[in-house]
Structure formats: C-alpha cells, structure tokens
C-alpha positions in Angstrom: -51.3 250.8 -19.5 -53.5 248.9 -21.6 -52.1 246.0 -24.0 -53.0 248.2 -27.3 -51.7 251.1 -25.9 -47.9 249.7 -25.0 -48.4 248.0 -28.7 -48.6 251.7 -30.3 -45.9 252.6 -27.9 -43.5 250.2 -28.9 -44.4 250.7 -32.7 -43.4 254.3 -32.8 -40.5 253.4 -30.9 -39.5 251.0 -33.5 -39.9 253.1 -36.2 -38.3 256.7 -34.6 -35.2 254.2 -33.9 -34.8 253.0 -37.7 -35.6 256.6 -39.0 -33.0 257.6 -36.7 -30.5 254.5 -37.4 -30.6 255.3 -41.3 -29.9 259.3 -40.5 -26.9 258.4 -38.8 -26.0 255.9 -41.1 -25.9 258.2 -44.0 -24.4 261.2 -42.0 -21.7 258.9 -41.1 -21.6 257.9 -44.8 -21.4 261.1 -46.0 -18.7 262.1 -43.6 -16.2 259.9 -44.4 -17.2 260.3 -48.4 -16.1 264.1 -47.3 -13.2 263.1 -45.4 -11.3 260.7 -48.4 -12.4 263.0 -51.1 -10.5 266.0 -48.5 -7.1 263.6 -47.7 -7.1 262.7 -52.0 -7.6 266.4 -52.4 -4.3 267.7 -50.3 -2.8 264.7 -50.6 -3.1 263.0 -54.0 -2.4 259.5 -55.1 -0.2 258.9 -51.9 -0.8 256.5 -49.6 -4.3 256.9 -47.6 -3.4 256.7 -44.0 -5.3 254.0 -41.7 -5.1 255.4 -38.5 -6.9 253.1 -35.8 -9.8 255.9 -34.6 -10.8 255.6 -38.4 -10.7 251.8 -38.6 -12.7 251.9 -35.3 -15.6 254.3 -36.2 -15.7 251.9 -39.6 -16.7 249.2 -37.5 -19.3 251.1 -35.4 -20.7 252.7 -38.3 -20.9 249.4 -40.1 -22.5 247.5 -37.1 -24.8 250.5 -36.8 -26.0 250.2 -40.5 -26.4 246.4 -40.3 -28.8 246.6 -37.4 -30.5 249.3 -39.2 -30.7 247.1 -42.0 -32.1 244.0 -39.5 -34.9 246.4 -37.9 -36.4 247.4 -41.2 -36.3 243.5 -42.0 -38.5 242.3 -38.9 
C-alpha cells in the first residue's frame, strides 16, 4: 500500500473514532441525565444512592470523553 494511500487510511480512521468517541460520550451523558432526573423523580430530595457500577461507568465515561477531547486536539 502506497504511503498516501495508508495516510488517507489512517485519517478517516481518526476521524470515524472521534465522531464515534463524542456519540458515546453524549449518549452516556444523556443517560445518566435520564437516570438522576428518574431516581429525583420517585425518589425526591432523599439521599441519591452511589452504588459502585455507577461510580465505575463515571470513570469510564469520563476517561472516554477526555480522550475524545485529546483526539480532536492533535
């Protein structure tokens, strides 16, 4: 494969991965918008619960989003 060739290759694989890296980002987003707006709903001003899963699939997200942010950047 010629040198210009893997360089149009690896361009549309940069920019398919943050196109895709900002739709997960803001599904993710939305979801847990959905999810604390839901628990506030049935629940009220009572305490929001922090299970571990949640505190976990924070992190991801957030690591996610921040190399999202980093791709666009370079």
């Amino acid at each position: 494969m010629s040198e210009n060739k893997q360089q149009r290759v690896a361009k549309r694989l940069r920019w398919s991965g943050r196109i895709l890296s900002l739709v997960v980002a803001a599904f993710s987003l939305i979801a847990y918008l959905v999810s604390g707006v839901a628990e506030f709903l049935t629940e009220g001003w009572e305490v929001v619960s922090a299970d571990i899963q949640g505190l976990i699939l924070a992190l991801l997200t957030a690591a996610a989003l921040a190399g999202s942010i980093l791709s666009w950047w370079h």
